[in-house]
ZAMARGU-4260 file (C-alpha; in steps of 0.2 Angstrom, whole numbers, plus 5000, padded with zeros to 4 digits):
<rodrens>
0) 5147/4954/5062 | 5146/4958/5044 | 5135/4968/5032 | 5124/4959/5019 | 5130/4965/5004
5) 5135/4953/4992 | 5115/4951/4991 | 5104/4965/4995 | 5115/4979/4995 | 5125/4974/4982
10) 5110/4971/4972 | 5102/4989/4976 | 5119/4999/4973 | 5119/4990/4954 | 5101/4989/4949
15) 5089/5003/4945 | 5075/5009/4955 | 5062/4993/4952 | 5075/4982/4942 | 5084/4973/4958
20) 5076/4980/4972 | 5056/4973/4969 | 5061/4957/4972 | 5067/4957/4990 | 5051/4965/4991
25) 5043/4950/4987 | 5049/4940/5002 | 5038/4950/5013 | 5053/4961/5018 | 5041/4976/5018
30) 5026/4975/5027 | 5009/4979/5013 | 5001/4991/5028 | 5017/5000/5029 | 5016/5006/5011
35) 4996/5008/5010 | 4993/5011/5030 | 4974/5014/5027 | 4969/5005/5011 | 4974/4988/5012
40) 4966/4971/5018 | 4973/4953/5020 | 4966/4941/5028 | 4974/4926/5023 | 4991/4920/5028
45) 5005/4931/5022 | 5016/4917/5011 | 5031/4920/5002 | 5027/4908/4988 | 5042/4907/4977
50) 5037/4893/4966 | 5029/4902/4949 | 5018/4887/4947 | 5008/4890/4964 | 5006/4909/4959
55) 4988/4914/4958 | 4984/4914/4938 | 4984/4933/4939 | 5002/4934/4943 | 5007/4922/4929
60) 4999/4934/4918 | 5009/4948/4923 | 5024/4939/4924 | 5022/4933/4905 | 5018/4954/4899
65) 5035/4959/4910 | 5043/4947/4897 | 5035/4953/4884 | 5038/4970/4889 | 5056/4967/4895
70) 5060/4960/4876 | 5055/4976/4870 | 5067/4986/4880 | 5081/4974/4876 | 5076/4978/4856
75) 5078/4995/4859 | 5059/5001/4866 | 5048/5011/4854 | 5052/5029/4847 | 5044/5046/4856
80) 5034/5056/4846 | 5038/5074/4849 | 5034/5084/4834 | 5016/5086/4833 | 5007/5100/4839
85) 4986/5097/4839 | 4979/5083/4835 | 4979/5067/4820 | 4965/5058/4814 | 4961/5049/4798
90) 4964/5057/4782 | 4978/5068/4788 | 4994/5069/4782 | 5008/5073/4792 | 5027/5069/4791
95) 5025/5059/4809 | 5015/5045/4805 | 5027/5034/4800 | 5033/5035/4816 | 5016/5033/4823
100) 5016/5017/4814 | 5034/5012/4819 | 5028/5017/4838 | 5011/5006/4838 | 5017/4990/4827
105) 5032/4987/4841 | 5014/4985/4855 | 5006/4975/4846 | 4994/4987/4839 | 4999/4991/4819
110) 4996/4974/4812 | 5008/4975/4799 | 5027/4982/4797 | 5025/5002/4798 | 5031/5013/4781
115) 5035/5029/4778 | 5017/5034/4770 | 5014/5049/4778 | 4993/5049/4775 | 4984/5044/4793
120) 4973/5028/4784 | 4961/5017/4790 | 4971/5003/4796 | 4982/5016/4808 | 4965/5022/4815
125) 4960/5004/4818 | 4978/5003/4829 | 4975/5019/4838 | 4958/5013/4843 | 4966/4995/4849
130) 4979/5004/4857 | 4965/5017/4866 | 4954/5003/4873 | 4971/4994/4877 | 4975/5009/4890
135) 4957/5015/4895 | 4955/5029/4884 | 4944/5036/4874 | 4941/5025/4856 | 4941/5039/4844
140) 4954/5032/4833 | 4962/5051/4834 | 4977/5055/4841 | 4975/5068/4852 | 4986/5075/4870
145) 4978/5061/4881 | 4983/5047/4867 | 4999/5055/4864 | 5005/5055/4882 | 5002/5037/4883
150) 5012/5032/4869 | 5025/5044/4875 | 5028/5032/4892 | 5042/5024/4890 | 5044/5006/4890
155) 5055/5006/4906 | 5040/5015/4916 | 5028/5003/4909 | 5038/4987/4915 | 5042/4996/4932
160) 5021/5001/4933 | 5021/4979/4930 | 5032/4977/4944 | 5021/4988/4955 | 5005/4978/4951
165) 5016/4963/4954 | 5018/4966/4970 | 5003/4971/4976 | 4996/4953/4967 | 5007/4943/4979
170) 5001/4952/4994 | 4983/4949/4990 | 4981/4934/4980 | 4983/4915/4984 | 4985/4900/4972
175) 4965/4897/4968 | 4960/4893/4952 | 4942/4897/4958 | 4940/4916/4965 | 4930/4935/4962
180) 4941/4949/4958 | 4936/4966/4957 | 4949/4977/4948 | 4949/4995/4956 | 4955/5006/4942
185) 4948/4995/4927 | 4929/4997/4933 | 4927/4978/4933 | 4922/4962/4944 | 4928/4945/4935
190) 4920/4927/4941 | 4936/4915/4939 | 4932/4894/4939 | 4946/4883/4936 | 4958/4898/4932
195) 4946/4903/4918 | 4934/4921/4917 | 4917/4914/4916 | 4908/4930/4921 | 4914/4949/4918
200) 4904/4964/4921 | 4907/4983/4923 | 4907/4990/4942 | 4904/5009/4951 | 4919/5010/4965
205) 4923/5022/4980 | 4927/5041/4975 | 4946/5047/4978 | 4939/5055/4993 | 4932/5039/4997
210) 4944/5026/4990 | 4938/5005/4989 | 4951/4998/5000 | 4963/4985/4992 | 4954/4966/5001
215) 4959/4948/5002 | 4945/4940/5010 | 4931/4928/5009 | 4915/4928/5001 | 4904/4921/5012
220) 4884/4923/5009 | 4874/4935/5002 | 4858/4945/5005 | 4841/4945/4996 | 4831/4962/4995
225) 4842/4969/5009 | 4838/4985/5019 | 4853/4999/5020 | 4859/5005/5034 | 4871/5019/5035
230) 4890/5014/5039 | 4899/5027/5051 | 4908/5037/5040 | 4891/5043/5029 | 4881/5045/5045
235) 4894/5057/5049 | 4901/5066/5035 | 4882/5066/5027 | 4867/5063/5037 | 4870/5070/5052
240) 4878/5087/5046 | 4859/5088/5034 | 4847/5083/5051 | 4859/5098/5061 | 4856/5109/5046
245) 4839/5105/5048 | 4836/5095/5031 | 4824/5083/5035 | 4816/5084/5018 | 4833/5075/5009
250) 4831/5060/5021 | 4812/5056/5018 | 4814/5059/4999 | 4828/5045/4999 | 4815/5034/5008
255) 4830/5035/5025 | 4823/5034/5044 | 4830/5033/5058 | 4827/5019/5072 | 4834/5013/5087
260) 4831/4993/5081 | 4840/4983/5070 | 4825/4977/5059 | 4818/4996/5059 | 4801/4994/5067
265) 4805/5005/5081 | 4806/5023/5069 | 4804/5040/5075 | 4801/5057/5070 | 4817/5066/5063
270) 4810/5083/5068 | 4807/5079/5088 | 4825/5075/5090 | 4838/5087/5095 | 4854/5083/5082
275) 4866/5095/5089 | 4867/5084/5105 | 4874/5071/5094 | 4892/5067/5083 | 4896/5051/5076
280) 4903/5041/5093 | 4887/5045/5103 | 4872/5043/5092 | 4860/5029/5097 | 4850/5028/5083
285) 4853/5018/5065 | 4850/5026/5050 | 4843/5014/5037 | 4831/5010/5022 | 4819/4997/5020
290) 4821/4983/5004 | 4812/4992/4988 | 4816/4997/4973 | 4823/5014/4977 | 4835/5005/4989
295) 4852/5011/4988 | 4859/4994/4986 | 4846/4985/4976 | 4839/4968/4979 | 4856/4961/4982
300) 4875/4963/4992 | 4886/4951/4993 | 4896/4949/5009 | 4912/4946/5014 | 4913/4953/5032
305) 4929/4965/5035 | 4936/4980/5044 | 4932/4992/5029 | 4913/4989/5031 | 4914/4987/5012
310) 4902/4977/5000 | 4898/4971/4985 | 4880/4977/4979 | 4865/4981/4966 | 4863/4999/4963
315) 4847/5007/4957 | 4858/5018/4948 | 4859/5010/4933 | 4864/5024/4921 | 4880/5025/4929
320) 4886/5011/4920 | 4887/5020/4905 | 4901/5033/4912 | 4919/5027/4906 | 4924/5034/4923
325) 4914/5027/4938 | 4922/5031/4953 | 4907/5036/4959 | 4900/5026/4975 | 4905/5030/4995
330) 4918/5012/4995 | 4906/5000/4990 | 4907/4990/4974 | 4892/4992/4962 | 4889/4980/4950
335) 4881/4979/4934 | 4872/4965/4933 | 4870/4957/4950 | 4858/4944/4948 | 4866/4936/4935
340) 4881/4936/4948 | 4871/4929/4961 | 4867/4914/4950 | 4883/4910/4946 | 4890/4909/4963
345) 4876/4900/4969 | 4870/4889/4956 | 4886/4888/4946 | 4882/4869/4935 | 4864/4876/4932
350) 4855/4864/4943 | 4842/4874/4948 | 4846/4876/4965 | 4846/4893/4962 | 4839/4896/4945
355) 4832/4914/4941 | 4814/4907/4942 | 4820/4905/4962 | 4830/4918/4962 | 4815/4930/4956
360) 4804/4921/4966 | 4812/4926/4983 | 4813/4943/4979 | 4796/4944/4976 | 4792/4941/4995
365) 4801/4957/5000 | 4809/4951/5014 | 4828/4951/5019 | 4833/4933/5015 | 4849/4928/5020
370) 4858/4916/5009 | 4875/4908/5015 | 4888/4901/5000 | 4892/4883/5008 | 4912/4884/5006
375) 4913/4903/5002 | 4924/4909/4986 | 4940/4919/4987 | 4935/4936/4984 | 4951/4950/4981
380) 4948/4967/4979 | 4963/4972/4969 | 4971/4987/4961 | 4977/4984/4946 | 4985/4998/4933
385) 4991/4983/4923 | 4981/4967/4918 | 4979/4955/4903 | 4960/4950/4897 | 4955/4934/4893
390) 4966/4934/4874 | 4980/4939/4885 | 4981/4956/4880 | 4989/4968/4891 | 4980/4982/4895
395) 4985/4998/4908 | 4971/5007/4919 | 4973/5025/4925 | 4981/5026/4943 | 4965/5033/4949
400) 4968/5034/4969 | 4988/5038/4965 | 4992/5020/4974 | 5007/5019/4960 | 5014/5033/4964
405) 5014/5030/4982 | 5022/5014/4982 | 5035/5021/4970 | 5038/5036/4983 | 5039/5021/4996
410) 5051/5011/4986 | 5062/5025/4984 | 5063/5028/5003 | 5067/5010/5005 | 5080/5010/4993
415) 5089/5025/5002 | 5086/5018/5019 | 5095/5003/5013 | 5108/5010/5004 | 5110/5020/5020
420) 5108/5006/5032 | 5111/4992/5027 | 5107/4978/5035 | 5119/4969/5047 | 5119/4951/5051
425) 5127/4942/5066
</rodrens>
């Protein structure tokens, strides 16, 4: 018998937290449901592909910004700001905006080499903006606790955050250059062909107390003018605790019956029926609105069957979009502009199989239509605090559902276990 520790162990006693240790991650050494138990969704087969070239396009991206980020530590990082109290906008002078400058020109962000004017000018409150849409802040070009914090991360945190988001991309993703991916924390849902973003739009997705799950999966058809129908977890945490309390009125106002068919046709009357006899495992009936324009999830859902009973959807709720923060729904994914989604899955060379004349046309019948996507499309539900956009600028998303800082905690455990442990081979 003898220990491994030339490799692993050796590896984990000499490197920090995330430096050696990530990459034994990345041969599937630690099972993705051990770390997120609850929140994670893979349904293709778990490869350990090691040959950069066959990584999705995604994880090249991130590779090349831990590169970029990597250089900058070796230079030295960028300075912390510690000495200002309030908040700095344009027009002030202060004695730390040199350093301001000196902090945002090593990102990328100050276009020119900082100097030691002290005066807060126009170009600087163009890089403080740049640097606030670059890590999903508010662009207000002012300096203020939230914008100071985040220059205040170091550069080692931000290239460990990388690593995180690294990981989770090699779980989830495979090498197709054509795919959808909805990014958790950024608010977004991104229509890839040929490895290129040809559609982007905003998204609404599950509250912290009801988190989207992280998915690989396939998307498979979608349906036109669909009718809603409760899942199990909002029949029980929100219907039937208002029909026990005797809220009928809330249900009828949102256009909701109850039925004991599929299609609805068979509806009864909310007020003859007993509801304390009844908890979520033994309720026959299906809680469900009809198509319309009051639907909850519009006049279209794209499907990709899974465990979570998670979709992708219209929302009549179209002022949402506006919010900066939009965890808003119950799990589901609300998109912005669904019917221009639709047609480019469906009729992506403009051929008019599914132009929006058709498109529009089938919705006009107000019937559930059923539309199946010969071949299906890659769809991966990912959480990404770290991503690049199109111009291959790296931007950071807030860690919204803490999924960092759990797989940092779990990481940690690993590293001790292993330390502790270690593995023995025969």
């Amino acid at each position: 018998m003898r220990l491994l520790f030339p490799s692993l162990l050796a590896l984990l006693l000499a490197c920090d937290l995330y430096g050696g240790i990530w990459e034994s991650w990345r041969s599937w050494s630690i099972s993705p449901r051990a770390v997120y138990p609850e929140h994670i969704g893979i349904d293709h087969k778990e490869e350990n592909v090691t040959d950069n070239g066959k990584w999705n396009i995604l994880v090249r991206h991130l590779q090349n910004a831990l590169g970029r980020y990597e250089r900058i530590e070796a230079a030295g990082g960028w300075p912390k700001i510690t000495s200002l109290e309030g908040s700095l906008r344009e027009g002030d002078i202060h004695p730390v905006v040199p350093r301001i400058k000196k902090r945002l020109y090593i990102t990328g962000d100050f276009p020119k080499a900082p100097d030691t004017n002290m005066t807060f000018g126009p170009s600087l409150a163009e890089a403080v903006e740049r640097f606030q849409w670059r890590h999903g802040l508010k662009i207000d070009g002012i300096v203020g606790p939230r914008t100071l914090y985040a220059m205040n991360v170091d550069v080692a945190q931000r290239i460990r955050t990388i690593k995180i988001n690294i990981i989770r991309l090699e779980w989830l993703t495979q090498p197709k250059k054509d795919f959808l991916v909805a990014n958790i924390p950024a608010f977004t849902i991104t229509l890839y062909r040929n490895e290129t973003p040809v559609l982007s739009m905003k998204t609404i997705v599950g509250k912290k107390s009801r988190p989207t799950p992280m998915l690989s999966d396939r998307l498979t058809y979608s349906i036109l003018n669909p009718c809603w129908r409760a899942p199990k977890t909002i029949v029980a945490e929100d219907i039937l605790p208002k029909l026990k309390a005797g809220r009928f009125d809330y249900l009828q106002e949102k256009g909701i019956i109850a039925t004991r068919t599929n299609d609805g046709n068979d509806s009864i009357d909310l007020k003859s029926i007993d509801w304390s006899r009844y908890n979520e495992d033994n309720i026959p009936f299906i809680f469900m609105q009809k198509s319309g324009p009051k639907n909850y999830l519009g006049f279209v859902k794209f499907m990709f069957p899974n465990p979570f009973d998670i979709y992708i959807h219209d929302t009549p709720e179209e002022d949402l979009f506006s919010k900066r923060y939009r965890a808003r729904s119950s799990g589901c994914i609300r998109v912005e502009r669904p019917l221009e989604l639709f047609h480019a899955l469906y009729d992506p060379q403009n051929s008019g199989k599914w132009s929006y004349k058709k498109i529009a046309s089938a919705l006009l019948g107000k019937k559930e239509k059923l539309v199946g996507l010969p071949g299906g499309i890659p769809v991966y539900i990912l959480y990404m605090t770290v991503f690049t956009d199109k111009d291959g600028i790296v931007h950071f998303a807030p860690d919204i559902y803490g999924y960092d800082a759990i797989m940092a905690r779990y990481i940690n455990r690993y590293q001790q276990k292993m330390i502790l442990h270690p593995v023995v081979l025969k």
